[in-house]
Kinemage of the C-alpha trace (Angstrom):
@kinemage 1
@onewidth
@group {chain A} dominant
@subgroup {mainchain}
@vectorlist {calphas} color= white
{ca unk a 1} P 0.000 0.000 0.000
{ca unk a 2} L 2.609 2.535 1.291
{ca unk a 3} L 0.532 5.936 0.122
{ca unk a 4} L -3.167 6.116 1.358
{ca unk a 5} L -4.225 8.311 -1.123
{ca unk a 6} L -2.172 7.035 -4.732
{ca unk a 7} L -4.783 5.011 -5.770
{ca unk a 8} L -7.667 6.848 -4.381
{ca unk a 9} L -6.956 9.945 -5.876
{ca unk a 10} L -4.440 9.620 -8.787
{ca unk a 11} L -5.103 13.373 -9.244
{ca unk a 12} L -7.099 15.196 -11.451
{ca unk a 13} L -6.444 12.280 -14.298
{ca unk a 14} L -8.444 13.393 -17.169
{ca unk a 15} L -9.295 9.629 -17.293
{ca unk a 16} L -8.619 5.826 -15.796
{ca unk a 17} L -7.126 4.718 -19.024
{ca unk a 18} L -6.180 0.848 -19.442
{ca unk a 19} L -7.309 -1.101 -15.941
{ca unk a 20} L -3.951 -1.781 -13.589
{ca unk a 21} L -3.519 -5.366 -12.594
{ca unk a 22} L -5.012 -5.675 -9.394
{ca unk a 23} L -5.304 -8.881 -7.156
{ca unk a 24} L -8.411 -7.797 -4.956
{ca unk a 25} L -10.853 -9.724 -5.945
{ca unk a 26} L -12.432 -10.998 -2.775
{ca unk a 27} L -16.297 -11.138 -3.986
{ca unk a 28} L -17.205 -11.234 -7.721
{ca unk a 29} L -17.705 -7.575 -8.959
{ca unk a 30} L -21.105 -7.389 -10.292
{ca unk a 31} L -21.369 -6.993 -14.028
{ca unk a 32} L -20.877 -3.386 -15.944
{ca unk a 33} L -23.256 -2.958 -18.470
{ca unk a 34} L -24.542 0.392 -19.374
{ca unk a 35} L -25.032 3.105 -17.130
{ca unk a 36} L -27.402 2.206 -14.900
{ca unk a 37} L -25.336 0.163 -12.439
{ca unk a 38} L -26.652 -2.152 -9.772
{ca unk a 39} L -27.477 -0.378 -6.546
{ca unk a 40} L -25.995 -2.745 -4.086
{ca unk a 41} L -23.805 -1.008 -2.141
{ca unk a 42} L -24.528 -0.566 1.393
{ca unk a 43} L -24.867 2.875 2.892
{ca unk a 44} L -22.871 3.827 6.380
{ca unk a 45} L -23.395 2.098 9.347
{ca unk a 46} L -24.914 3.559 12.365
{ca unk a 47} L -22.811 3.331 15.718
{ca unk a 48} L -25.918 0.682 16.803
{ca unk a 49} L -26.250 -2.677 16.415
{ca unk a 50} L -26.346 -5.033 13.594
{ca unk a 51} L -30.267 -5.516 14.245
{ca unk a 52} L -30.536 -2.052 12.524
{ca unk a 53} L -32.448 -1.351 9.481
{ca unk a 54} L -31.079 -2.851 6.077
{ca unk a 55} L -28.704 -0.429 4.068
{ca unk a 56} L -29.573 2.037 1.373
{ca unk a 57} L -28.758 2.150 -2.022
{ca unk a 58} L -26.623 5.300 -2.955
{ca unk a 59} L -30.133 6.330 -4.895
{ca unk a 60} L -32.241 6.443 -1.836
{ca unk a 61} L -29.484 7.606 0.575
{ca unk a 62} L -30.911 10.890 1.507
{ca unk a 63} L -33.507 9.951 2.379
{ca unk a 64} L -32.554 8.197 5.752
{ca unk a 65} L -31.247 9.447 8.990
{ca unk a 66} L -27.650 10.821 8.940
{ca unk a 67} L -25.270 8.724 11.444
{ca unk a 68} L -23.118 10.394 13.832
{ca unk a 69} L -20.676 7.961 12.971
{ca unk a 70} L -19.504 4.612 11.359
{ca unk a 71} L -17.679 1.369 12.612
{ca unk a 72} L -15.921 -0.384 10.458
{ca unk a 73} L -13.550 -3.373 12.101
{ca unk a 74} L -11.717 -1.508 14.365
{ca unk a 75} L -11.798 1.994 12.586
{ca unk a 76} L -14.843 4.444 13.515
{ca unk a 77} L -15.479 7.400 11.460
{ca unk a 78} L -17.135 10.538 12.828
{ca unk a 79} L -19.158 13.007 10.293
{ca unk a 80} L -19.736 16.411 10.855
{ca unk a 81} L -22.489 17.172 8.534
{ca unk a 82} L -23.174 20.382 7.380
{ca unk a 83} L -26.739 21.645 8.193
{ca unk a 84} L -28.555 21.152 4.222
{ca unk a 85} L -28.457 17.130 2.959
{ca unk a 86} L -28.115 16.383 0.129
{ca unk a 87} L -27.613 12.771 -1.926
{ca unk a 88} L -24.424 14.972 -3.655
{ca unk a 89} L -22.828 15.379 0.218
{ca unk a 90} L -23.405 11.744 1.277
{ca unk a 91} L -21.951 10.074 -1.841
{ca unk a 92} L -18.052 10.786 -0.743
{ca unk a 93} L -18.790 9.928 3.210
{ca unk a 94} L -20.713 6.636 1.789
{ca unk a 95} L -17.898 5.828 -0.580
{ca unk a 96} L -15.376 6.139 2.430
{ca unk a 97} L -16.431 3.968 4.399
{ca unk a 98} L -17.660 1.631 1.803
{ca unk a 99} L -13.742 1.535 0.665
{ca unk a 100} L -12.863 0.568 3.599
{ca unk a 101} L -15.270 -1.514 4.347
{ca unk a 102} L -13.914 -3.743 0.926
{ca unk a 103} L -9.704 -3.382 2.903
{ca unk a 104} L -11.550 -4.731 6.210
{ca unk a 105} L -14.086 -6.874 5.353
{ca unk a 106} L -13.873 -8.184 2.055
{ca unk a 107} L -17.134 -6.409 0.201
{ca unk a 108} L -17.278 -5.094 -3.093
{ca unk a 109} L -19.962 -2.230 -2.086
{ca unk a 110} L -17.851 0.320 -2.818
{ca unk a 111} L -17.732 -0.300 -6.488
{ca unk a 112} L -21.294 0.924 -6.847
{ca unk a 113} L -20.248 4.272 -5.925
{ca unk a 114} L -17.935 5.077 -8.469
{ca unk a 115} L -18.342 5.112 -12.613
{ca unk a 116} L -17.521 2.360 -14.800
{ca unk a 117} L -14.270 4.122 -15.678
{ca unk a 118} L -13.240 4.434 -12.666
{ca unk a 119} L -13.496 0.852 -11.562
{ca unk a 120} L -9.969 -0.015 -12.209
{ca unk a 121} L -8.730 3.051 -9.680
{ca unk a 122} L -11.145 1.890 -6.971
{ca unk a 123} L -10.012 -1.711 -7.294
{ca unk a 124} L -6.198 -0.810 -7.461
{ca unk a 125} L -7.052 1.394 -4.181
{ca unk a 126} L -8.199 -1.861 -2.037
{ca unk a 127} L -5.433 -3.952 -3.843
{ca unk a 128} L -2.644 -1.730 -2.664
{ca unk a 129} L -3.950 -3.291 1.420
{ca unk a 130} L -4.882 -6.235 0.945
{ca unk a 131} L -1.617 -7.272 -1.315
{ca unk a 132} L 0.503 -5.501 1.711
{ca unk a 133} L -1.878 -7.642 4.307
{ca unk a 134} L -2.728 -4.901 5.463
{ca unk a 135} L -5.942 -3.156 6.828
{ca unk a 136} L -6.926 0.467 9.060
{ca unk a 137} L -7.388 0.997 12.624
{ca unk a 138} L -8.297 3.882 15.082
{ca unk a 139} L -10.579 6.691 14.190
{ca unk a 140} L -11.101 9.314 11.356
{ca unk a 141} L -13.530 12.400 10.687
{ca unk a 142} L -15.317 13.906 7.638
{ca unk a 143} L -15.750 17.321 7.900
{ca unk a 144} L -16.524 20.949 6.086
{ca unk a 145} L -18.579 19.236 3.322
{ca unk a 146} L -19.717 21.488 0.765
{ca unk a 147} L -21.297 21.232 -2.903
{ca unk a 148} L -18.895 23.620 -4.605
{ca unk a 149} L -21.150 23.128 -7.865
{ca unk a 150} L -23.827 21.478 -9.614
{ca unk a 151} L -23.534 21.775 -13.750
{ca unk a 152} L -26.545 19.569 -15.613
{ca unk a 153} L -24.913 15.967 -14.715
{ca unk a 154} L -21.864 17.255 -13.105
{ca unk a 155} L -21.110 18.257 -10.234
{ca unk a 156} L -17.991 19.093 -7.514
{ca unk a 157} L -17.934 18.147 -3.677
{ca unk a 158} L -15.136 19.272 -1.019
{ca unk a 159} L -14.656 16.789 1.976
{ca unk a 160} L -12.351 17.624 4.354
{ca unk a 161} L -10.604 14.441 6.028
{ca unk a 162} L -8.711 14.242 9.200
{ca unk a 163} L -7.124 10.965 10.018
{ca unk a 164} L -4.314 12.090 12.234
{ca unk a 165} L -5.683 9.529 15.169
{ca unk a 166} L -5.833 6.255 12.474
{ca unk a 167} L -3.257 4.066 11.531
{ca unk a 168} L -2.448 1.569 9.201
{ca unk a 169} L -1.991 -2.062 11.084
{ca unk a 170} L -0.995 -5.482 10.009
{ca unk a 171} L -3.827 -7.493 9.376
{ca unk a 172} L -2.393 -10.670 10.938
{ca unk a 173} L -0.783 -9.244 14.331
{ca unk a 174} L -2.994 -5.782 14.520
{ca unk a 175} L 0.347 -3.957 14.874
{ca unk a 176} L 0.965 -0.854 12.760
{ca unk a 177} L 2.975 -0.506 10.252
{ca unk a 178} L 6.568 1.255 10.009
{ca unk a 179} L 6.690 4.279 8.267
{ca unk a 180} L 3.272 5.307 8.591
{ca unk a 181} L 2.029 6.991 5.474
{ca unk a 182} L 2.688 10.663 5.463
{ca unk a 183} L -1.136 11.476 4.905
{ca unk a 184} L -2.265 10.695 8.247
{ca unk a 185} L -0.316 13.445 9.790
{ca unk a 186} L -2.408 16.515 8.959
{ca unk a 187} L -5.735 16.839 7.256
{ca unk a 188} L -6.067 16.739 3.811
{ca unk a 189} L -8.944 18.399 0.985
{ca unk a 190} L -10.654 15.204 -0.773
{ca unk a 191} L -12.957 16.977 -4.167
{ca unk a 192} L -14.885 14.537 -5.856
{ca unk a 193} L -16.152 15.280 -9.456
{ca unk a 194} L -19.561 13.491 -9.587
{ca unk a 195} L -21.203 12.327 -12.383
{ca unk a 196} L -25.298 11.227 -12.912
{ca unk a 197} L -26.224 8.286 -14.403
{ca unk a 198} L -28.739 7.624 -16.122
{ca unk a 199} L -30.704 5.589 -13.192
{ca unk a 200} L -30.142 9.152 -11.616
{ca unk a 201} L -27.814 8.192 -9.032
{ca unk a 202} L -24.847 10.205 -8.172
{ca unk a 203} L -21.288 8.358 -8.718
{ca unk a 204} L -17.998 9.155 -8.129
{ca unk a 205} L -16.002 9.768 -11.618
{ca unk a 206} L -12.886 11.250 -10.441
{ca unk a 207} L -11.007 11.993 -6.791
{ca unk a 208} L -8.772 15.265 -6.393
{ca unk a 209} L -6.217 15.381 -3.144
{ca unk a 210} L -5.039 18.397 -1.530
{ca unk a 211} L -2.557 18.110 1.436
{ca unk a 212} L -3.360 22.016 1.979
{ca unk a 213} L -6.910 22.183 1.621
{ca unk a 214} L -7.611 21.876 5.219
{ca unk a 215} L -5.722 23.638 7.674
Protein backbone atom coordinates (compact mmCIF):
# COMPACT_ATOMS: atom_id res chain seq x y z
CA UNK A 1 0.00 0.00 0.00
CA UNK A 2 2.61 2.54 1.29
CA UNK A 3 0.53 5.94 0.12
CA UNK A 4 -3.17 6.12 1.36
CA UNK A 5 -4.23 8.31 -1.12
CA UNK A 6 -2.17 7.03 -4.73
CA UNK A 7 -4.78 5.01 -5.77
CA UNK A 8 -7.67 6.85 -4.38
CA UNK A 9 -6.96 9.95 -5.88
CA UNK A 10 -4.44 9.62 -8.79
CA UNK A 11 -5.10 13.37 -9.24
CA UNK A 12 -7.10 15.20 -11.45
CA UNK A 13 -6.44 12.28 -14.30
CA UNK A 14 -8.44 13.39 -17.17
CA UNK A 15 -9.29 9.63 -17.29
CA UNK A 16 -8.62 5.83 -15.80
CA UNK A 17 -7.13 4.72 -19.02
CA UNK A 18 -6.18 0.85 -19.44
CA UNK A 19 -7.31 -1.10 -15.94
CA UNK A 20 -3.95 -1.78 -13.59
CA UNK A 21 -3.52 -5.37 -12.59
CA UNK A 22 -5.01 -5.68 -9.39
CA UNK A 23 -5.30 -8.88 -7.16
CA UNK A 24 -8.41 -7.80 -4.96
CA UNK A 25 -10.85 -9.72 -5.95
CA UNK A 26 -12.43 -11.00 -2.78
CA UNK A 27 -16.30 -11.14 -3.99
CA UNK A 28 -17.20 -11.23 -7.72
CA UNK A 29 -17.71 -7.57 -8.96
CA UNK A 30 -21.11 -7.39 -10.29
CA UNK A 31 -21.37 -6.99 -14.03
CA UNK A 32 -20.88 -3.39 -15.94
CA UNK A 33 -23.26 -2.96 -18.47
CA UNK A 34 -24.54 0.39 -19.37
CA UNK A 35 -25.03 3.10 -17.13
CA UNK A 36 -27.40 2.21 -14.90
CA UNK A 37 -25.34 0.16 -12.44
CA UNK A 38 -26.65 -2.15 -9.77
CA UNK A 39 -27.48 -0.38 -6.55
CA UNK A 40 -26.00 -2.74 -4.09
CA UNK A 41 -23.81 -1.01 -2.14
CA UNK A 42 -24.53 -0.57 1.39
CA UNK A 43 -24.87 2.87 2.89
CA UNK A 44 -22.87 3.83 6.38
CA UNK A 45 -23.39 2.10 9.35
CA UNK A 46 -24.91 3.56 12.36
CA UNK A 47 -22.81 3.33 15.72
CA UNK A 48 -25.92 0.68 16.80
CA UNK A 49 -26.25 -2.68 16.41
CA UNK A 50 -26.35 -5.03 13.59
CA UNK A 51 -30.27 -5.52 14.25
CA UNK A 52 -30.54 -2.05 12.52
CA UNK A 53 -32.45 -1.35 9.48
CA UNK A 54 -31.08 -2.85 6.08
CA UNK A 55 -28.70 -0.43 4.07
CA UNK A 56 -29.57 2.04 1.37
CA UNK A 57 -28.76 2.15 -2.02
CA UNK A 58 -26.62 5.30 -2.96
CA UNK A 59 -30.13 6.33 -4.90
CA UNK A 60 -32.24 6.44 -1.84
CA UNK A 61 -29.48 7.61 0.58
CA UNK A 62 -30.91 10.89 1.51
CA UNK A 63 -33.51 9.95 2.38
CA UNK A 64 -32.55 8.20 5.75
CA UNK A 65 -31.25 9.45 8.99
CA UNK A 66 -27.65 10.82 8.94
CA UNK A 67 -25.27 8.72 11.44
CA UNK A 68 -23.12 10.39 13.83
CA UNK A 69 -20.68 7.96 12.97
CA UNK A 70 -19.50 4.61 11.36
CA UNK A 71 -17.68 1.37 12.61
CA UNK A 72 -15.92 -0.38 10.46
CA UNK A 73 -13.55 -3.37 12.10
CA UNK A 74 -11.72 -1.51 14.36
CA UNK A 75 -11.80 1.99 12.59
CA UNK A 76 -14.84 4.44 13.51
CA UNK A 77 -15.48 7.40 11.46
CA UNK A 78 -17.14 10.54 12.83
CA UNK A 79 -19.16 13.01 10.29
CA UNK A 80 -19.74 16.41 10.86
CA UNK A 81 -22.49 17.17 8.53
CA UNK A 82 -23.17 20.38 7.38
CA UNK A 83 -26.74 21.64 8.19
CA UNK A 84 -28.56 21.15 4.22
CA UNK A 85 -28.46 17.13 2.96
CA UNK A 86 -28.12 16.38 0.13
CA UNK A 87 -27.61 12.77 -1.93
CA UNK A 88 -24.42 14.97 -3.65
CA UNK A 89 -22.83 15.38 0.22
CA UNK A 90 -23.41 11.74 1.28
CA UNK A 91 -21.95 10.07 -1.84
CA UNK A 92 -18.05 10.79 -0.74
CA UNK A 93 -18.79 9.93 3.21
CA UNK A 94 -20.71 6.64 1.79
CA UNK A 95 -17.90 5.83 -0.58
CA UNK A 96 -15.38 6.14 2.43
CA UNK A 97 -16.43 3.97 4.40
CA UNK A 98 -17.66 1.63 1.80
CA UNK A 99 -13.74 1.54 0.66
CA UNK A 100 -12.86 0.57 3.60
CA UNK A 101 -15.27 -1.51 4.35
CA UNK A 102 -13.91 -3.74 0.93
CA UNK A 103 -9.70 -3.38 2.90
CA UNK A 104 -11.55 -4.73 6.21
CA UNK A 105 -14.09 -6.87 5.35
CA UNK A 106 -13.87 -8.18 2.06
CA UNK A 107 -17.13 -6.41 0.20
CA UNK A 108 -17.28 -5.09 -3.09
CA UNK A 109 -19.96 -2.23 -2.09
CA UNK A 110 -17.85 0.32 -2.82
CA UNK A 111 -17.73 -0.30 -6.49
CA UNK A 112 -21.29 0.92 -6.85
CA UNK A 113 -20.25 4.27 -5.93
CA UNK A 114 -17.93 5.08 -8.47
CA UNK A 115 -18.34 5.11 -12.61
CA UNK A 116 -17.52 2.36 -14.80
CA UNK A 117 -14.27 4.12 -15.68
CA UNK A 118 -13.24 4.43 -12.67
CA UNK A 119 -13.50 0.85 -11.56
CA UNK A 120 -9.97 -0.01 -12.21
CA UNK A 121 -8.73 3.05 -9.68
CA UNK A 122 -11.14 1.89 -6.97
CA UNK A 123 -10.01 -1.71 -7.29
CA UNK A 124 -6.20 -0.81 -7.46
CA UNK A 125 -7.05 1.39 -4.18
CA UNK A 126 -8.20 -1.86 -2.04
CA UNK A 127 -5.43 -3.95 -3.84
CA UNK A 128 -2.64 -1.73 -2.66
CA UNK A 129 -3.95 -3.29 1.42
CA UNK A 130 -4.88 -6.24 0.95
CA UNK A 131 -1.62 -7.27 -1.31
CA UNK A 132 0.50 -5.50 1.71
CA UNK A 133 -1.88 -7.64 4.31
CA UNK A 134 -2.73 -4.90 5.46
CA UNK A 135 -5.94 -3.16 6.83
CA UNK A 136 -6.93 0.47 9.06
CA UNK A 137 -7.39 1.00 12.62
CA UNK A 138 -8.30 3.88 15.08
CA UNK A 139 -10.58 6.69 14.19
CA UNK A 140 -11.10 9.31 11.36
CA UNK A 141 -13.53 12.40 10.69
CA UNK A 142 -15.32 13.91 7.64
CA UNK A 143 -15.75 17.32 7.90
CA UNK A 144 -16.52 20.95 6.09
CA UNK A 145 -18.58 19.24 3.32
CA UNK A 146 -19.72 21.49 0.76
CA UNK A 147 -21.30 21.23 -2.90
CA UNK A 148 -18.90 23.62 -4.60
CA UNK A 149 -21.15 23.13 -7.86
CA UNK A 150 -23.83 21.48 -9.61
CA UNK A 151 -23.53 21.78 -13.75
CA UNK A 152 -26.54 19.57 -15.61
CA UNK A 153 -24.91 15.97 -14.72
CA UNK A 154 -21.86 17.26 -13.10
CA UNK A 155 -21.11 18.26 -10.23
CA UNK A 156 -17.99 19.09 -7.51
CA UNK A 157 -17.93 18.15 -3.68
CA UNK A 158 -15.14 19.27 -1.02
CA UNK A 159 -14.66 16.79 1.98
CA UNK A 160 -12.35 17.62 4.35
CA UNK A 161 -10.60 14.44 6.03
CA UNK A 162 -8.71 14.24 9.20
CA UNK A 163 -7.12 10.97 10.02
CA UNK A 164 -4.31 12.09 12.23
CA UNK A 165 -5.68 9.53 15.17
CA UNK A 166 -5.83 6.26 12.47
CA UNK A 167 -3.26 4.07 11.53
CA UNK A 168 -2.45 1.57 9.20
CA UNK A 169 -1.99 -2.06 11.08
CA UNK A 170 -0.99 -5.48 10.01
CA UNK A 171 -3.83 -7.49 9.38
CA UNK A 172 -2.39 -10.67 10.94
CA UNK A 173 -0.78 -9.24 14.33
CA UNK A 174 -2.99 -5.78 14.52
CA UNK A 175 0.35 -3.96 14.87
CA UNK A 176 0.97 -0.85 12.76
CA UNK A 177 2.97 -0.51 10.25
CA UNK A 178 6.57 1.25 10.01
CA UNK A 179 6.69 4.28 8.27
CA UNK A 180 3.27 5.31 8.59
CA UNK A 181 2.03 6.99 5.47
CA UNK A 182 2.69 10.66 5.46
CA UNK A 183 -1.14 11.48 4.90
CA UNK A 184 -2.27 10.69 8.25
CA UNK A 185 -0.32 13.45 9.79
CA UNK A 186 -2.41 16.51 8.96
CA UNK A 187 -5.74 16.84 7.26
CA UNK A 188 -6.07 16.74 3.81
CA UNK A 189 -8.94 18.40 0.98
CA UNK A 190 -10.65 15.20 -0.77
CA UNK A 191 -12.96 16.98 -4.17
CA UNK A 192 -14.89 14.54 -5.86
CA UNK A 193 -16.15 15.28 -9.46
CA UNK A 194 -19.56 13.49 -9.59
CA UNK A 195 -21.20 12.33 -12.38
CA UNK A 196 -25.30 11.23 -12.91
CA UNK A 197 -26.22 8.29 -14.40
CA UNK A 198 -28.74 7.62 -16.12
CA UNK A 199 -30.70 5.59 -13.19
CA UNK A 200 -30.14 9.15 -11.62
CA UNK A 201 -27.81 8.19 -9.03
CA UNK A 202 -24.85 10.21 -8.17
CA UNK A 203 -21.29 8.36 -8.72
CA UNK A 204 -18.00 9.16 -8.13
CA UNK A 205 -16.00 9.77 -11.62
CA UNK A 206 -12.89 11.25 -10.44
CA UNK A 207 -11.01 11.99 -6.79
CA UNK A 208 -8.77 15.27 -6.39
CA UNK A 209 -6.22 15.38 -3.14
CA UNK A 210 -5.04 18.40 -1.53
CA UNK A 211 -2.56 18.11 1.44
CA UNK A 212 -3.36 22.02 1.98
CA UNK A 213 -6.91 22.18 1.62
CA UNK A 214 -7.61 21.88 5.22
CA UNK A 215 -5.72 23.64 7.67
Amino acid sequence: MRKMTVGLVLLMLAGCGQAAERTYQPQEAAPATGEAQKETAPAMDEAAPETSAPSESPSVAARAPRPASAQVGDLKVRFDWPEKDTALLRLFPEYYVAMYRAVIEGDNGFLDHVVLDYRPRALQWASEFTDAGEVVAGRSRLYRMKVNAVVGKGAEVDTCVDERAMKVVSADTGEPVKPQPTELRRPYLQRIFAHKDGDGVWRIKLIGYDPEGCP
